[in-house]
C-alpha positions in Angstrom: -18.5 -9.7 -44.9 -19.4 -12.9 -44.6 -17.7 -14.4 -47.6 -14.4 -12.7 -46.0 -14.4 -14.8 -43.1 -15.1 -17.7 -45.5 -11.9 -17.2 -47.0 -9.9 -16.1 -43.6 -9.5 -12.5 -44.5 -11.0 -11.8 -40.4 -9.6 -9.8 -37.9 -8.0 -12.4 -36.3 -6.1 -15.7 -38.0 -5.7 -19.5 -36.7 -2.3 -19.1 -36.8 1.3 -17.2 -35.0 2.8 -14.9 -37.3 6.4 -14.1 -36.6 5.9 -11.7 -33.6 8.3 -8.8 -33.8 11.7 -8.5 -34.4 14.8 -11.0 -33.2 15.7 -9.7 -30.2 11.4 -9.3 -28.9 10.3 -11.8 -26.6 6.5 -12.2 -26.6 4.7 -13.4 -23.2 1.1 -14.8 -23.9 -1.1 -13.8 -20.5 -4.5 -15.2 -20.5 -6.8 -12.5 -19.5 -10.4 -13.8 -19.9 -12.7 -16.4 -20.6 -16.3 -16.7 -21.2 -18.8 -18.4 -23.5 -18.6 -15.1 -25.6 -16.0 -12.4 -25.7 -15.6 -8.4 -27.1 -12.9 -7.5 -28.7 -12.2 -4.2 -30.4 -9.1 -3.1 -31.8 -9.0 1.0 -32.0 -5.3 0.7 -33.9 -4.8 0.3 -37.8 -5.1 -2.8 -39.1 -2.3 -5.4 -39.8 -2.4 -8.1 -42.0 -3.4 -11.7 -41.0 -1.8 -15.0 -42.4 -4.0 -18.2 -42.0 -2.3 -21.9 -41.1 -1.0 -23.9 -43.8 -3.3 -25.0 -45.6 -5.3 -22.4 -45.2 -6.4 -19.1 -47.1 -4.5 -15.6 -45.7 -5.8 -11.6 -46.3 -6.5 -8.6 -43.9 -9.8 -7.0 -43.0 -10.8 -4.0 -44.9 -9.5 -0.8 -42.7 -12.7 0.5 -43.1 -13.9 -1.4 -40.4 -11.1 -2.4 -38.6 -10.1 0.3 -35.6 -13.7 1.2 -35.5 -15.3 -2.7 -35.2 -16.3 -4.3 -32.3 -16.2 -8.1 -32.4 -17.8 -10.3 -30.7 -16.2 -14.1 -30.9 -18.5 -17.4 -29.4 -18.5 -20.3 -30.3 -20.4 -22.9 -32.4 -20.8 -26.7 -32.8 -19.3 -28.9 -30.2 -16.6 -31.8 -30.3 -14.8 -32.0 -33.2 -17.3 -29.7 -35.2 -16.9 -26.6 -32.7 -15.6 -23.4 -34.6 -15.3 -19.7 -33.2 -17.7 -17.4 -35.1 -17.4 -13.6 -35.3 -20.7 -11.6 -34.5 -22.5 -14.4 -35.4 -20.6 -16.1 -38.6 -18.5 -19.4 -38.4 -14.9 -18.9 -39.1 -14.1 -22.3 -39.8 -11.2 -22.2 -37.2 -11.0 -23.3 -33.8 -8.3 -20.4 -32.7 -8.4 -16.7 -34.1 -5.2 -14.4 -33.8 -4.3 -11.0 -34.0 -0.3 -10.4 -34.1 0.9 -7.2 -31.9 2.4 -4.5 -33.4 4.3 -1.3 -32.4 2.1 0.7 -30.6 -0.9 -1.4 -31.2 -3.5 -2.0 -28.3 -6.5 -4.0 -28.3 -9.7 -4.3 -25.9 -10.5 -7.7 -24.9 -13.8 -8.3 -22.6 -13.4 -4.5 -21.7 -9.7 -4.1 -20.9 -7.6 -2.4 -22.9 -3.9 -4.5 -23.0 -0.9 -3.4 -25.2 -0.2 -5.9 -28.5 -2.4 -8.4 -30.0 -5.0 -11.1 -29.1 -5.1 -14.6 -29.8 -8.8 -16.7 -29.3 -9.1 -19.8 -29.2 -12.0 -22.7 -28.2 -11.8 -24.1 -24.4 -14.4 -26.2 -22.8 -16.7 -25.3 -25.3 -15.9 -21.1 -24.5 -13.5 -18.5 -25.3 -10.4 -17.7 -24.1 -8.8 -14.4 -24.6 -4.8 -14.5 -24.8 -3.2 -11.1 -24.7 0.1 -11.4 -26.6 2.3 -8.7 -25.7 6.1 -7.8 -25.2 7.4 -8.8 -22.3 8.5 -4.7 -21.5 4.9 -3.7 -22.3 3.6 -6.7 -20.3 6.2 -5.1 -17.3 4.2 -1.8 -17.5 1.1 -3.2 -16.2 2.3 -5.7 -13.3 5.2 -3.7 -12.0 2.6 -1.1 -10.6 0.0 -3.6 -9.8 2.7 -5.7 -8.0 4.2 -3.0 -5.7 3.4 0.8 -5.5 5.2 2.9 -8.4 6.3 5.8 -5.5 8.6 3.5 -3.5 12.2 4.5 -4.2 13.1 3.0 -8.0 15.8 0.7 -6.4 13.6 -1.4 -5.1 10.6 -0.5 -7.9 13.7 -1.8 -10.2 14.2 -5.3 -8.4 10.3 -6.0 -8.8 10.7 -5.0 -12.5 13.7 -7.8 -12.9 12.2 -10.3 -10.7 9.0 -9.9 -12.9 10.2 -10.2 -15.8 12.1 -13.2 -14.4 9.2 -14.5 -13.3 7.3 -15.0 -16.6 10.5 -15.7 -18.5 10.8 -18.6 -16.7 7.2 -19.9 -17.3 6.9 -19.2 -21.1 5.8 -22.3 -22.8 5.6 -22.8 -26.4 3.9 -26.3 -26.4 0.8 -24.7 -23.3 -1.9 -22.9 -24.9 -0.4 -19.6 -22.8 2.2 -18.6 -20.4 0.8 -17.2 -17.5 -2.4 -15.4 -16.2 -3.3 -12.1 -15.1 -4.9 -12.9 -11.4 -3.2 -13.2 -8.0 -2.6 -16.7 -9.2 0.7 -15.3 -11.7 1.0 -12.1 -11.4 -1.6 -9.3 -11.2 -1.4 -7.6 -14.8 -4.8 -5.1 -15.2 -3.6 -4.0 -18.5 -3.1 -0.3 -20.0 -5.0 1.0 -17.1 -2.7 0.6 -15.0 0.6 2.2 -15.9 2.5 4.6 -14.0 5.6 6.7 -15.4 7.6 5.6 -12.7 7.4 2.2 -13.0 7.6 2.9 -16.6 10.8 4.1 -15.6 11.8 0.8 -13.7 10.9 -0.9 -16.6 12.6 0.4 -18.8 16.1 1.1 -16.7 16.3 -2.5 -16.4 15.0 -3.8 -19.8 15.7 -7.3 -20.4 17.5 -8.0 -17.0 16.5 -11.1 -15.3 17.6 -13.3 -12.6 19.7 -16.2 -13.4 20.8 -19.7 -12.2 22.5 -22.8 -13.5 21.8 -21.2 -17.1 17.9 -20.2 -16.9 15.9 -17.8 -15.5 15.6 -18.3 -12.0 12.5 -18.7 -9.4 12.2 -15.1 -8.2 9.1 -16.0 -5.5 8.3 -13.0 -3.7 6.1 -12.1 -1.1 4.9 -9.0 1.0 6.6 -9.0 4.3 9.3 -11.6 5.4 8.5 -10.7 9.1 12.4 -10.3 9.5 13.0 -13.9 8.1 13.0 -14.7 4.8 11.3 -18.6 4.9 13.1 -21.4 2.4 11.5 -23.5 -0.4 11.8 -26.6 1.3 10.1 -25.6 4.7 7.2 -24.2 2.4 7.0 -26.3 -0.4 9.0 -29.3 0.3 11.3 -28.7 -2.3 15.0 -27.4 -1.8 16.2 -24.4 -4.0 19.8 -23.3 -3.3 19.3 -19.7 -3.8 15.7 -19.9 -1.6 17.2 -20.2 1.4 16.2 -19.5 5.3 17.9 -16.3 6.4 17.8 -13.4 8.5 15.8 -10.0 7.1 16.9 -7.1 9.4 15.4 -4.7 6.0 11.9 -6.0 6.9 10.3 -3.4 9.0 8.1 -1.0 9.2 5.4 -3.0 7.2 2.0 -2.7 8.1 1.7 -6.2 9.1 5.2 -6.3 11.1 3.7 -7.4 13.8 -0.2 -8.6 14.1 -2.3 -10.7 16.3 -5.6 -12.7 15.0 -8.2 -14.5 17.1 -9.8 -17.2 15.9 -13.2 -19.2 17.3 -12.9 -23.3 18.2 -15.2 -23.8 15.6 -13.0 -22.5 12.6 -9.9 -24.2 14.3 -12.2 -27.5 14.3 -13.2 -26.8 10.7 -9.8 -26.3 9.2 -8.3 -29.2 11.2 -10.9 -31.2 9.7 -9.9 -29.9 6.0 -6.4 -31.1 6.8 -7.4 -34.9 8.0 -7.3 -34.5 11.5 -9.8 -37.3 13.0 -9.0 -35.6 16.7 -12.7 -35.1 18.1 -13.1 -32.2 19.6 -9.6 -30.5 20.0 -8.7 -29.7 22.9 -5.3 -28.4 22.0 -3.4 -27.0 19.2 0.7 -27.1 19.5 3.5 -26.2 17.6 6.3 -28.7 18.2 8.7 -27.9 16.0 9.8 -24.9 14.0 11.9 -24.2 10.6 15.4 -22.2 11.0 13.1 -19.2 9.9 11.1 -19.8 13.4 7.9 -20.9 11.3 5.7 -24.0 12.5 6.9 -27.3 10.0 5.2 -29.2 12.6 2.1 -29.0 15.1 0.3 -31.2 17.6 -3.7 -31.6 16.9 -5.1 -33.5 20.0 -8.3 -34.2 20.7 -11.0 -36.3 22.7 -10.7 -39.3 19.7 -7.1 -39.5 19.8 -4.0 -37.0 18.5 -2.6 -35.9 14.7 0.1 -34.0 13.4 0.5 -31.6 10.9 4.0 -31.4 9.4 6.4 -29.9 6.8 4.4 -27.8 4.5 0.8 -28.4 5.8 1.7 -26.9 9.2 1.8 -23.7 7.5 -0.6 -24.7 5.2 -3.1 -24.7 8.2 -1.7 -21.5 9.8 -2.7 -19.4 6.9 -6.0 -21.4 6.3 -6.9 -20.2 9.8 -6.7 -16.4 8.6 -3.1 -15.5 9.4 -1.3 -13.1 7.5 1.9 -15.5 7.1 3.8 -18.1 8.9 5.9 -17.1 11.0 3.8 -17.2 14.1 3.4 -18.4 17.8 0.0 -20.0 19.2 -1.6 -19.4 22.5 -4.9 -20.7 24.0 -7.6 -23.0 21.9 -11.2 -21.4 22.5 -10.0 -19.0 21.1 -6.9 -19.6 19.6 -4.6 -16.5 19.8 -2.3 -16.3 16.5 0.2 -14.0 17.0 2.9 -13.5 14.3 5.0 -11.1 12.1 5.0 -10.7 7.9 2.8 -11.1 5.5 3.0 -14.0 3.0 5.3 -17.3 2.5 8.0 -15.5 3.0 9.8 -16.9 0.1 12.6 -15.0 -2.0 12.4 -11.2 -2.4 10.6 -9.3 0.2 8.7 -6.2 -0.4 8.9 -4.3 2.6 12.7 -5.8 2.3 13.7 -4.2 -1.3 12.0 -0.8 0.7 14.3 -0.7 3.5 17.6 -2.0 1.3 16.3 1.0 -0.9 15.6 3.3 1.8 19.9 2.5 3.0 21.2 3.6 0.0 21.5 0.2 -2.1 21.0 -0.9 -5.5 18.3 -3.0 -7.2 21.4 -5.3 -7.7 22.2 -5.9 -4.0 18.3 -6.0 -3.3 18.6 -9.2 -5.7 21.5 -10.2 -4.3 20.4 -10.3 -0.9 17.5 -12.2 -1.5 18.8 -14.6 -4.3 22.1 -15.4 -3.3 24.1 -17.3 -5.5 22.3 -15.8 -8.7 23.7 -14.1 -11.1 22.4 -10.8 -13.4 21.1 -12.7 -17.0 19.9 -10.7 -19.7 17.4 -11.8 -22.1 18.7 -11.5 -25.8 16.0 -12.6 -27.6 13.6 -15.1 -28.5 14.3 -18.7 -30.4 11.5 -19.2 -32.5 9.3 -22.5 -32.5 7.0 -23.7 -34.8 4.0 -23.4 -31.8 2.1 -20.4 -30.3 5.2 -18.7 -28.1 8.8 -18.7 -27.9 11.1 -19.9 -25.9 13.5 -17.1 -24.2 17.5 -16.5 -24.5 19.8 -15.6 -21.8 23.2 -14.4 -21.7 24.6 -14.8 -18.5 26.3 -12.0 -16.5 28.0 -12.0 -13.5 27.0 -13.1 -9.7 24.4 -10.2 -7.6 26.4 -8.3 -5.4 24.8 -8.6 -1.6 24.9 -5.8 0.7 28.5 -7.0 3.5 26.4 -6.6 6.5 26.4 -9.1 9.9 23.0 -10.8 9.7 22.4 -12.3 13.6 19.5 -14.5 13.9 16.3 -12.7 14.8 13.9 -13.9 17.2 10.6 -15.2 17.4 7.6 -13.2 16.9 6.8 -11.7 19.9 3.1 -11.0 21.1 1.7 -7.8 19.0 -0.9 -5.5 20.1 -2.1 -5.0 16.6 -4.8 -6.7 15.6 -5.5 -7.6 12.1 -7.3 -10.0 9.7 -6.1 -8.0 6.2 -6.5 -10.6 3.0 -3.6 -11.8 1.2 -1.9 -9.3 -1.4 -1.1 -10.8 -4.9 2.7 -10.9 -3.9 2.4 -13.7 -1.3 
C-alpha cells in the first residue's frame, strides 16, 4: 500500500477532476475540520487523476468501500503533506470526485458526492463536494420543516439554492459552510421525501437580479415587517426593502416580552463603546420605516452616547431579543418587548406559511418578498481551471406578487408572552 500512495494511486487526488456532466453545478460545503479526520467511502470506487505533473491511478476496489481512512497531517511550512493512516502522500490537498449515487463519511457524517482534503493551519479540512440538488436535500429540511405546505417548502428550496449559487467561488478554497453561519446542511441524515419533493419541483430555479443570482436573506419571523438591508446592514439592496408583512402571524414568537438585569444592559453597552457610567437610561430615539430602533440614547452618570444605524439593533439582539423590531420600557430592569424573530430581512418563514396557507404559489411567495426579481434558472456550470465552478443563469421573467393592499402595521405592542428562545439558523 504504501508504494501506491507513493505514486498517487490513493483514495483521494490533489487535483479537481471534471465533476459531472455540462449542465451539473457542484457546491463545495466545508463540513469539518480537525488536526485528523475519518473518511470512509461505502460506494465503489472511481478513478483518481493527480495534478500535472503528477502520477494518476485508482485504489484497488478491494479496499475501497470497505476502508476507513484516516487523513492528518505531517511536516509544517512548506514541508507539511497530508498522510493517510499514517503514510505521507506527498500532497498538500487529497480529492475524491462525486459520482452518481456515491456517498461518503467524513468525521462521521454521511454527505452525498465526494470529498476534497486539504492542509489548513497545520489541520484538516474536510470539503464535501456535492450537487447543488443533493446539497438541497439536506438544508431544505434543516432550514424549515418538510410538513409545511410545499408552496412555501418550494420558496425555501429556490432561495437556497439561490443562496449558495450566489457564493460559489472558484478562486476560495470552498463555497460555503454547513453551520448557522451559511446555511444548516447535516448531510444524508437529514432528508425528508417532502422536501425531496420541493427540491426537486423546482430544480435549478433561482432568484435573479441585474443578471446574477440574487441575495435571498431570510429569516424566521418578520414580526409583520419585513426590515431592509440598509437599516440592518447599512447597505441598500433594491429588492430588500422595508415593507408591510400582513402573512406573518401565528409564529411562535409573534409577539414576546424579555427582561433583562442593569448589569447585562451595562455589559453590552460597554461591548458597544458606550463610556456612559452607570446608565441611568436606555432610549430609542428614532426608528426605521419597519418601526425598528436605527438609533438609541445611552445616558449615564459620565456623560451620554448613541447607538445608531445598524449597531442599534446590533445591541437589541445582543441583549437577548428575538429580533428587532421592539419597544423599550424601564432600565433596572429593562423590559424588551417586541414581535419576530430574526433581522427581518428578505423571505420570511412564518410569511411563505401564511402566503401558502391563502392559496399562493412558491412564485408569489418570492415575489412578495423580492420584489423586482425575476425567476433565473441555473443552466449549468462554466468550468475553471480551480477547485469549483462558476454558475450559469438564464434569466426568466419578473416574480409575480400577490395584488393585495398592504397598510402600514403598527408598532409592537406590549406581549404577555415571555420568551428568551435562541436564534434559529434562518435569522
Amino acid at each position: 500500500m504504501r508504494s501506491c500512495l507513493r505514486f498517487g494511486a490513493s483514495l483521494l487526488s490533489a487535483a479537481l477532476l471534471g465533476l459531472g456532466s455540462a449542465s451539473a453545478l457542484n457546491v463545495r460545503v466545508l463540513v469539518a475540520a480537525a488536526p485528523q479526520l475519518t473518511v470512509r467511502v461505502p460506494s465503489s470506487p472511481a478513478a483518481v487523476t493527480g495534478v500535472p505533473g503528477s502520477v494518476s491511478g485508482s485504489l484497488p476496489s478491494t479496499t475501497l468501500p470497505t476502508q476507513a481512512w484516516t487523513v492528518g497531517v505531517s511536516g509544517s511550512g512548506a514541508a507539511a503533506q497530508l498522510t493517510l493512516n499514517g503514510q505521507p502522500t506527498g500532497s498538500v490537498t487529497l480529492y475524491l470526485p462525486p459520482g452518481a449515487g456515491r456517498t461518503v463519511e467524513i468525521a462521521g457524517n454521511t454527505y452525498r458526492g465526494g470529498v476534497q482534503l486539504r492542509i489548513e493551519r497545520g489541520g484538516v479540512q474536510g470539503i464535501n463536494v456535492v450537487d447543488v440538488e443533493d446539497y438541497l436535500r439536506a438544508v431544505v429540511p434543516a432550514e424549515m420543516p418538510a410538513s409545511w405546505p410545499s408552496a412555501a417548502v418550494q420558496a425555501q428550496a429556490v432561495i437556497a439554492r439561490t443562496y449558495v449559487s450566489a457564493r460559489i467561488n472558484p478562486a476560495a478554497p470552498y463555497d460555503t459552510c454547513a453551520t448557522e453561519s451559511c446555511q444548516v446542511y447535516p448531510g444524508l441524515k437529514a432528508e425528508k421525501p417532502a422536501s425531496d419533493a420541493a427540491v426537486t419541483a423546482t430544480r435549478a430555479q433561482v432568484v435573479a437580479f441585474g443578471g446574477r443570482a440574487a441575495s435571498t436573506y431570510f429569516s424566521s419571523d418578520s414580526g409583520g415587517f419585513t426590515a431592509s438591508s440598509a437599516e440592518v446592514w447599512g447597505s441598500e439592496v433594491p429588492y430588500l426593502t422595508a415593507r408591510a408583512d400582513p402573512f406573518s402571524a401565528g409564529s411562535p414568537r409573534a409577539s414576546w416580552q424579555v427582561t433583562v438585569p442593569l448589569a447585562k444592559v451595562q455589559a453590552v453597552a460597554a461591548q458597544y463603546g458606550a463610556k456612559t457610567g452607570v446608565l441611568t437610561s436606555v432610549t430609542v430615539t428614532r426608528l426605521s420605516p419597519s418601526g425598528r430602533p436605527t438609533e438609541i440614547m445611552l445616558v449615564g452618570a459620565a456623560g451620554a452616547a448613541k447607538l445608531s444605524g445598524a449597531n442599534a439593533g446590533g445591541f437589541v439582539r445582543s441583549l437577548g431579543a428575538a429580533g428587532t423590531r421592539v419597544t423599550l420600557a424601564g432600565l433596572n430592569p429593562l423590559v424588551i418587548t417586541g414581535s419576530g424573530a430574526g433581522h427581518g430581512v428578505g423571505l420570511s418563514q412564518y410569511g411563505a406559511l401564511g402566503l401558502a396557507r391563502a392559496g399562493y404559489d412558491h412564485l408569489h411567495v418570492l415575489g412578495f418578498y423580492y420584489p423586482g426579481t425575476v425567476l433565473g434558472t441555473l443552466t449549468g456550470a462554466r468550468p475553471t481551471t480551480l477547485p469549483g465552478e462558476r454558475p450559469v443563469l438564464a434569466m426568466g421573467a419578473a416574480l409575480p406578487t400577490p395584488n393585495l393592499p398592504l397598510p402600514p402595521l403598527p408598532l409592537p405592542a406590549a406581549a404577555p408572552v415571555l420568551a428568551t428562545a435562541p436564534w434559529t439558523a434562518a435569522e
